[in-house]
C-alpha positions as CSV (number, residue, x, y, z in Angstrom):
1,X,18.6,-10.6,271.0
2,X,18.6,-7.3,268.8
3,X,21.5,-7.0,266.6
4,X,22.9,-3.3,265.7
5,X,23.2,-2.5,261.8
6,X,26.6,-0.3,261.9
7,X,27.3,2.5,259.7
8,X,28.8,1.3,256.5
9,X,31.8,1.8,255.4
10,X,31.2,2.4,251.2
11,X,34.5,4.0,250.2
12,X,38.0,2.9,251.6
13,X,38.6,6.3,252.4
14,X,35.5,6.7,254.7
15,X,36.0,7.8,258.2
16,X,32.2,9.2,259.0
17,X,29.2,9.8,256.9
18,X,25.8,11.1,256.7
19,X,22.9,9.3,256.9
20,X,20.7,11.4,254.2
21,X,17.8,9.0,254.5
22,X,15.8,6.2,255.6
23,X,14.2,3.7,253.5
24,X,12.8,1.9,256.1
25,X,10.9,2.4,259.4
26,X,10.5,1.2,262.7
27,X,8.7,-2.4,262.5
28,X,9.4,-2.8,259.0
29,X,10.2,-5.8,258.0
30,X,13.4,-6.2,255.6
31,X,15.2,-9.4,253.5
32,X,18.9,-9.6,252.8
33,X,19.0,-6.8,249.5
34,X,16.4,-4.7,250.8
35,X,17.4,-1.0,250.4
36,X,17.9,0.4,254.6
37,X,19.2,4.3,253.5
38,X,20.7,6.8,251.6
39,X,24.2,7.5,252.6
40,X,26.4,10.4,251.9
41,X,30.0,9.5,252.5
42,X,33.0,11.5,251.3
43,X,32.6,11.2,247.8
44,X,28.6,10.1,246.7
45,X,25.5,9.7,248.2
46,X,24.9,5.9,247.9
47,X,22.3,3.3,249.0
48,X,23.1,0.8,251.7
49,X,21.8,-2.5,251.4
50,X,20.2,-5.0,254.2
51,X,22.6,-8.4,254.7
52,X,19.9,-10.5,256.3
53,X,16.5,-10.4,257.1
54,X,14.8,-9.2,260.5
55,X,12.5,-6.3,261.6
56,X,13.4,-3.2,262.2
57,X,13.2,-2.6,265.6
58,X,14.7,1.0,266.8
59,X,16.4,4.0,264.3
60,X,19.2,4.9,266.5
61,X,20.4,7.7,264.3
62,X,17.5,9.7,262.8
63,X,18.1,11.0,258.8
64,X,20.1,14.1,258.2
65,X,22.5,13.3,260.9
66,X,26.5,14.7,259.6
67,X,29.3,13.3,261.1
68,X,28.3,9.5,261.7
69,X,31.6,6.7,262.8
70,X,31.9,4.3,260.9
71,X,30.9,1.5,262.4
72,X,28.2,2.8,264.8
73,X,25.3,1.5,265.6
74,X,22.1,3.4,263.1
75,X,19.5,1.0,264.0
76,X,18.8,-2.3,265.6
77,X,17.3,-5.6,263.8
78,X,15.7,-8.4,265.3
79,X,13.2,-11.2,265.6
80,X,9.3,-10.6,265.4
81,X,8.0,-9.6,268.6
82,X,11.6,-9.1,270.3
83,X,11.8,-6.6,272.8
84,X,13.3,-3.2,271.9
85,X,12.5,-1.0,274.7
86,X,15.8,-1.0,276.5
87,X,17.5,0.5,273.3
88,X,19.3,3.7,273.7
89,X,16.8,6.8,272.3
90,X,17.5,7.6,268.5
91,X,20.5,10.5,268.6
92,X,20.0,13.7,266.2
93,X,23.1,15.3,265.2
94,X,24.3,18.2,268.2
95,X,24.6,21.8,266.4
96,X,27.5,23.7,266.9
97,X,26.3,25.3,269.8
98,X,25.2,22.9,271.3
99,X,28.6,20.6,271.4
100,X,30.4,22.1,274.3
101,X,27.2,22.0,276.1
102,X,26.7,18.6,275.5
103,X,30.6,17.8,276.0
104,X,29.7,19.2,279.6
105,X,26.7,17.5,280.5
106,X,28.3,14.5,282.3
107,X,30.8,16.4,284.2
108,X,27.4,18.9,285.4
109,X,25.2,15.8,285.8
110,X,28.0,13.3,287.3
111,X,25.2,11.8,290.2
112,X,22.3,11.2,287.3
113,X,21.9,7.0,286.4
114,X,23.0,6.1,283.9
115,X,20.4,5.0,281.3
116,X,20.2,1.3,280.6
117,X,21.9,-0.3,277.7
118,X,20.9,-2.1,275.1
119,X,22.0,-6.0,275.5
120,X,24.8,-6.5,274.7
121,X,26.2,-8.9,271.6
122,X,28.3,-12.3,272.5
123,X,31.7,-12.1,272.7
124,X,34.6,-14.4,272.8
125,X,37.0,-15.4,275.4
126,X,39.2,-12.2,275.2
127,X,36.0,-9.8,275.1
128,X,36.2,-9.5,271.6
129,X,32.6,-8.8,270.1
130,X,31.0,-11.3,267.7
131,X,28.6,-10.2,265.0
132,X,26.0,-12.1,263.7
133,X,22.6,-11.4,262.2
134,X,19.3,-12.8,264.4
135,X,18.6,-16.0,262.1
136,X,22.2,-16.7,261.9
137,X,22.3,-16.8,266.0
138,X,19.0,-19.2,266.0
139,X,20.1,-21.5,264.0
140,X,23.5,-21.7,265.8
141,X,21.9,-22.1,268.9
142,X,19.4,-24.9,267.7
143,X,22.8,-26.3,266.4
144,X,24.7,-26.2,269.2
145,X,27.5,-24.0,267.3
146,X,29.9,-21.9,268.9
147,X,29.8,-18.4,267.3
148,X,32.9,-17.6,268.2
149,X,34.8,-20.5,265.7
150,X,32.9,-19.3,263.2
151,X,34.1,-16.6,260.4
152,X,31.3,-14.0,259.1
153,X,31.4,-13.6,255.9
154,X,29.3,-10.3,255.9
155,X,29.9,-7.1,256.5
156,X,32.9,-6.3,258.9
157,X,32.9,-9.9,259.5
158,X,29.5,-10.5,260.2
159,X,28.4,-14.1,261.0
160,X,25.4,-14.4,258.8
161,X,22.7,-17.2,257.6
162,X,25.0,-18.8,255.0
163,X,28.0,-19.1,257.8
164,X,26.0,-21.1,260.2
165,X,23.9,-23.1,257.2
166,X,25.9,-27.0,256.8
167,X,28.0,-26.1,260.1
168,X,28.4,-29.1,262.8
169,X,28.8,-28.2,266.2
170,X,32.5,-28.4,267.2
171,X,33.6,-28.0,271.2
172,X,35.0,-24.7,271.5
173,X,38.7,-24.1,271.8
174,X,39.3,-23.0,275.4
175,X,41.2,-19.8,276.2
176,X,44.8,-19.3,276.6
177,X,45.8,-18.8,280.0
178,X,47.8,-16.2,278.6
179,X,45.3,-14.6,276.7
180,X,44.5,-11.2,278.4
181,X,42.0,-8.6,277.1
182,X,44.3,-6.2,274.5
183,X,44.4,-2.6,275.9
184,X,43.0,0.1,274.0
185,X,45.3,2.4,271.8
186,X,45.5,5.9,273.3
187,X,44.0,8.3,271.1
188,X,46.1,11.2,269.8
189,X,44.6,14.8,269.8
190,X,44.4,16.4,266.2
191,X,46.9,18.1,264.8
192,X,46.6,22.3,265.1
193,X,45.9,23.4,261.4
194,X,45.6,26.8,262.3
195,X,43.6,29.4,264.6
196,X,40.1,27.9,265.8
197,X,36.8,28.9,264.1
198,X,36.1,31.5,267.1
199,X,39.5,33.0,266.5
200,X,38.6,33.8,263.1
201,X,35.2,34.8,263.3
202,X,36.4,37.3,266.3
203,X,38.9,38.9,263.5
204,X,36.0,39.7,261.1
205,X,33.7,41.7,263.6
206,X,31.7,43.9,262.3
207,X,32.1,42.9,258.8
208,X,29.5,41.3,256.5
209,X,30.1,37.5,255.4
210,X,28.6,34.6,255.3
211,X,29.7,31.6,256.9
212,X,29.6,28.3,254.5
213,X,28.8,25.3,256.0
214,X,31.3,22.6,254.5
215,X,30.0,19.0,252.8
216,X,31.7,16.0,253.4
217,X,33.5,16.0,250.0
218,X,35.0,19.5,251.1
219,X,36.4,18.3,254.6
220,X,37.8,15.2,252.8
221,X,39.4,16.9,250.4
222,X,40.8,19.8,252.9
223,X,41.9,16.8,255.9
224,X,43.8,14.6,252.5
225,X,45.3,17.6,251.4
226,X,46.7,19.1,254.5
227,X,47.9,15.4,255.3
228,X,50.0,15.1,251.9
229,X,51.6,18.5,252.4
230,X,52.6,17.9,256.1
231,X,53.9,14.2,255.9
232,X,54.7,14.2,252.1
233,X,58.2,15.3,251.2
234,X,57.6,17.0,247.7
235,X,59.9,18.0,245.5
236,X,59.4,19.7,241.8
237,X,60.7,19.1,238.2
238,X,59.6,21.4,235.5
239,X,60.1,21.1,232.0
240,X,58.5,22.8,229.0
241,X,57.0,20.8,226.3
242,X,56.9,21.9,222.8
243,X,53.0,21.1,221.4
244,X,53.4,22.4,217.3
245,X,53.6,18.5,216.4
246,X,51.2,17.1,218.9
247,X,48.9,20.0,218.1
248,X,49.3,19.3,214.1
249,X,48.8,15.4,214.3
250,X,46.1,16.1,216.5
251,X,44.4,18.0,214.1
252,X,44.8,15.6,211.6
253,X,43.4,12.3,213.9
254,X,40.4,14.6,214.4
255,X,39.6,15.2,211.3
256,X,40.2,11.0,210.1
257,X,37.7,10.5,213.3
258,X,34.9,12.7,212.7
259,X,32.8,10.7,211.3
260,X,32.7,8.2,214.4
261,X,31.9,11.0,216.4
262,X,35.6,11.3,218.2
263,X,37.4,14.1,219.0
264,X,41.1,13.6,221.0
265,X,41.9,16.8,223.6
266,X,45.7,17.6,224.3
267,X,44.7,16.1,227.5
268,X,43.8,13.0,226.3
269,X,47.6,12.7,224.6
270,X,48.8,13.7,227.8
271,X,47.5,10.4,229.9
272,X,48.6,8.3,227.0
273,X,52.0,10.3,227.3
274,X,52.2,9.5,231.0
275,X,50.9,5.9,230.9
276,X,54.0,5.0,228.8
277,X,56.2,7.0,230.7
278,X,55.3,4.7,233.5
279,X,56.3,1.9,231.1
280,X,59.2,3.6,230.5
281,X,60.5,4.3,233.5
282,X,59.0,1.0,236.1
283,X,60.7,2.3,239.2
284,X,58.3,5.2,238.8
285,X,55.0,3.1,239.0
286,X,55.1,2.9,243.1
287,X,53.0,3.9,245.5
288,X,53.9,4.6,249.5
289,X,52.4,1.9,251.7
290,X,53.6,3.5,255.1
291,X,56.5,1.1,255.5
292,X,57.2,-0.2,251.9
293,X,56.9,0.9,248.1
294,X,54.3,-0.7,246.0
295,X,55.4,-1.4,242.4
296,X,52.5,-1.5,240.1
297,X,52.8,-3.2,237.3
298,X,50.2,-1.4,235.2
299,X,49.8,2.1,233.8
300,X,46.8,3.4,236.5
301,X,46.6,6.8,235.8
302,X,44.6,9.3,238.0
303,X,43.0,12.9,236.6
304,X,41.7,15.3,238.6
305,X,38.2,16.2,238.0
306,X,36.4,19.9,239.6
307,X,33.1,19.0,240.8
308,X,31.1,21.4,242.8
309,X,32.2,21.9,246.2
310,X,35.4,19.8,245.8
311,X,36.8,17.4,243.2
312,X,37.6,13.9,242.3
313,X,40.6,12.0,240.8
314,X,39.0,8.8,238.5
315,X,41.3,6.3,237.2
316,X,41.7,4.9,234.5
317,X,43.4,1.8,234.4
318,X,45.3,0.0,232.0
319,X,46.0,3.3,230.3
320,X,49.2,2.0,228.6
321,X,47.5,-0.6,226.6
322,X,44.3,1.5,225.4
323,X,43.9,3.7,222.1
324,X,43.6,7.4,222.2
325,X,40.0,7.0,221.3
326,X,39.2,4.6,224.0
327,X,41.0,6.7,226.7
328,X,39.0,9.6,225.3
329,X,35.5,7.8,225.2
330,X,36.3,6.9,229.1
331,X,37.7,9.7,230.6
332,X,34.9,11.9,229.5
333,X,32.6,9.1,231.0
334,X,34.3,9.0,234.0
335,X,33.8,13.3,234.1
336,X,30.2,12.9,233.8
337,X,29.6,10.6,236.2
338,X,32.2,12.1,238.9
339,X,30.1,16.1,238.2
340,X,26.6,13.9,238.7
341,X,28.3,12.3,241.9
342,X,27.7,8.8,240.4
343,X,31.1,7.2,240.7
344,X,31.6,4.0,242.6
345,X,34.4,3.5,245.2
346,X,36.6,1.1,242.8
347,X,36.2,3.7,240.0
348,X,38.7,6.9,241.9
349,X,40.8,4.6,244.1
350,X,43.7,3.2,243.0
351,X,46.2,4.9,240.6
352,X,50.2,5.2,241.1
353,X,50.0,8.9,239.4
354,X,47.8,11.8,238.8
355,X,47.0,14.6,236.0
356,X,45.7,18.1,237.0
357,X,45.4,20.2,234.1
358,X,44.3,23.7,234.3
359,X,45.4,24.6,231.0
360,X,42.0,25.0,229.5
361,X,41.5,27.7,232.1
362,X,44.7,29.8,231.3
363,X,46.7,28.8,233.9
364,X,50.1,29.1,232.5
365,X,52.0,26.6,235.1
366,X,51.3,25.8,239.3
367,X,52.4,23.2,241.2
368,X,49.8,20.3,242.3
369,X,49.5,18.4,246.2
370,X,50.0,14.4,245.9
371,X,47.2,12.8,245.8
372,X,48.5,10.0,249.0
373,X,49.7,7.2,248.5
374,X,50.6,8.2,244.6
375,X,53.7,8.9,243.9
376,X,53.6,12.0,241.1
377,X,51.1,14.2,240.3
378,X,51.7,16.4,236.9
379,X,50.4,19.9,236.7
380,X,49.7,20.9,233.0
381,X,49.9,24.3,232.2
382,X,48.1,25.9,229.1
383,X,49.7,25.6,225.5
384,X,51.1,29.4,225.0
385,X,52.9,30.7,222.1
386,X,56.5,31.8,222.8
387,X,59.9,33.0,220.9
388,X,62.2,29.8,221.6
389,X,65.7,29.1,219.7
390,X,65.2,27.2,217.1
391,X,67.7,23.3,216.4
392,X,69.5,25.9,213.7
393,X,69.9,28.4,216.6
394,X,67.6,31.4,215.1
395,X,64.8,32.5,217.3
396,X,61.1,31.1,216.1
397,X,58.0,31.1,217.7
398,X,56.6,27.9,219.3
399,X,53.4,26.8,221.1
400,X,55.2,25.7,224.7
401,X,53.1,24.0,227.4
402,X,55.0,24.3,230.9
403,X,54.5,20.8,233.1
404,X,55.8,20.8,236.7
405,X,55.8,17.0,238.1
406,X,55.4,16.9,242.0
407,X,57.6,13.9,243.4
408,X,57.2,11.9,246.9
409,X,61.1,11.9,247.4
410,X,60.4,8.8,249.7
411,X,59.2,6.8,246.6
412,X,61.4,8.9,243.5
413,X,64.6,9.8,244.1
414,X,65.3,13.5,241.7
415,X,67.2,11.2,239.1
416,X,64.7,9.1,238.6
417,X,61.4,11.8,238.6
418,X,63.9,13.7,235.9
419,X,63.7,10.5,233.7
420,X,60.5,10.2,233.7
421,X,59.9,13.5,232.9
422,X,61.8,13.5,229.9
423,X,60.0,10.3,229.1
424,X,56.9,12.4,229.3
425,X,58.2,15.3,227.6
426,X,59.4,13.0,224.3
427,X,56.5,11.0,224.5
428,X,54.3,14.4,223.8
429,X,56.8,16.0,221.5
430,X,57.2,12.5,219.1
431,X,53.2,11.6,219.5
432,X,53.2,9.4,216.2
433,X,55.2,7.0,218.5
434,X,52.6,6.5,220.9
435,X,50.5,4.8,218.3
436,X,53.6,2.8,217.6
């Protein structure tokens, strides 16, 4: 019986993909760590890797298709020789124009049969689905194993070779009486975020533009975004920090590292700055988990990154404990890799807070959108030299960097997102004791 290969899910954030490209074709035959296909999900395009061996036997989703579930069948692997012909015909992704057609199709063509489905996989006593590879079902037949008291360790619980290898047969449990199928969850409709792309384009008649087609980065970032600023209750704290010292003991680190090839940014003080705060100031290392707080223990702290088309927020963890160098070193690792697209999953999840600095392009001070589930995001403005009063009271001139600290009120009350500002604040004004 044909087993369907699902769409991965490669980032915990993945909702839908696009399958870039296939590495395999129909009738090849593929071992568990064969490469199957490019991916693009919302971040990278990464390579999806084979679980167990089989032959291809039907692409159900040909390459180049946007907009792929996770969890739907792309393909179907079997046995040598198994028969693949009543397998659904390989779907190409509909065009714009084509949707409402297509959404009207079984309405128009109610009395047409339906066409034959592809057999379907066993399933346990409540209609539950099980999930196991071709060899892994062989052997648990030849064994006499019930696949249904059996737990996959592969992907989305798979039942694979290694599951089934050493097993004895065991009589199956039998069913509850009470047991009873569990009925579906209704589906809400999506949120209205505004007038419809018709709407719009029906406004701009007869004017030139061209429309741009958006990646799968770009709709992450706008459906995250709009998310955080309708179900996030912000609030802002600003404060103005006072760089002369930082700037001169900077300047004086730089030149004692030059010859190993370092050189510290203000924005590398600033995530040492914040990592302690969060030291500092524990009740501020929390995250919101939907019906709880999560205290971190850690310093995990996130920086936004501008990559073409939409941006990334790396993290780098344990921030508290490393040197100024070594936070340096990585975070401009971590840049690289995120503007080449070559981060992995584990690398920008995670994180309690976040950075976004747009000092170095001018911008004097803005407010930033929580990054969910952090709790604080700090917008860093650009260092800017400005008449302040002096501790003697006469009027000086000072370099001044304006910070605004975006709070989740559900997670930091305005006490505590004021103390950890000032924690912030003294930590970059005093930087001789973060080396301390």
């Amino acid at each position: 019986m044909p087993t369907e290969i699902l769409m991965p899910a490669l980032s915990p954030t993945m909702e839908e993909g696009t399958l870039a490209k296939w590495l395999v074709k129909e009738g090849d035959t593929v071992s568990s760590g064969d490469l199957l296909a490019e991916i693009e999900t919302d971040k990278a395009t990464m390579e999806f890797e084979a679980v167990d061996e089989g032959v291809i036997g039907k692409i159900l989703v040909a390459e180049g298709t946007e907009g792929v579930k996770v969890n739907t069948a792309i393909a179907l692997i079997g046995e040598e020789g198994e028969d693949f012909s009543a397998a659904p015909e390989p779907a190409a992704a509909p065009t714009a124009e084509a949707a409402p057609a297509e959404a009207a199709a079984p309405a128009a063509n109610a009395s047409a049969p339906a066409p034959s489905p592809a057999p379907a996989a066993p399933a346990t006593a409540d209609g539950t689905r099980i999930f196991a590879s071709p060899l892994a079902r062989r052997i648990a037949k030849d064994k006499g194993l019930d696949l249904s008291q059996i737990k996959g360790s592969g992907p989305h619980g798979r039942i694979v070779k290694a599951d089934v290898e050493g097993v004895s047969a065991k009589p199956a449990a039998a069913p509850s009486a009470e047991a009873a199928p569990k009925a579906a969850a209704p589906v809400s409709g999506a949120m209205p975020t505004g007038p419809s792309a018709e709407q719009v384009l029906k406004m701009y008649e007869g004017r030139a533009f061209e429309e741009v087609k958006l990646n799968g980065m770009r709709r992450t970032v706008a459906a995250r975004l709009t998310e955080a600023k309708q179900t996030i209750p912000h609030f802002y704290l600003r404060r103005d920090i006072h760089l002369d010292a930082l700037l001169k003991f900077r300047s004086q680190l730089n030149k004692q590292l030059e010859p190993r090839g370092v050189k510290l940014s203000v924005n590398d003080f600033v995530i040492k700055a914040c990592a302690l705060a969060l030291q500092q100031v524990p009740d501020a290392n929390a995250v919101w988990a939907g019906d709880r707080m999560i205290k971190l223990t850690p310093s995990d702290v996130a920086v936004a990154v501008a990559v073409d088309g939409g941006l990334f927020t790396p993290v780098l963890q344990d921030s508290d404990t490393k040197s100024l160098s070594a936070l340096s070193a990585e975070m401009k690792d971590l840049a690289s890799r995120a503007r080449d697209g070559k981060l992995a999953p584990h690398e920008y999840v995670g994180g309690s807070f976040a950075i976004s600095n747009l000092g170095m392009m001018g911008i004097e001070n803005f407010d930033a959108v929580i990054n969910p589930p952090h709790g604080a995001i700090l917008a860093v403005g650009a260092g800017v030299k400005k008449p302040v009063v002096g501790a003697d009271g006469e009027l000086t001139v000072a370099t001044v960097m304006s910070t605004t600290l975006s709070v989740d009120h559900r997670v930091i009350d305005g006490a505590l997102g004021a103390e950890l500002l000032a924690a912030i604040k003294d930590n970059l004004e005093n930087p001789m004791v973060m080396l301390a």
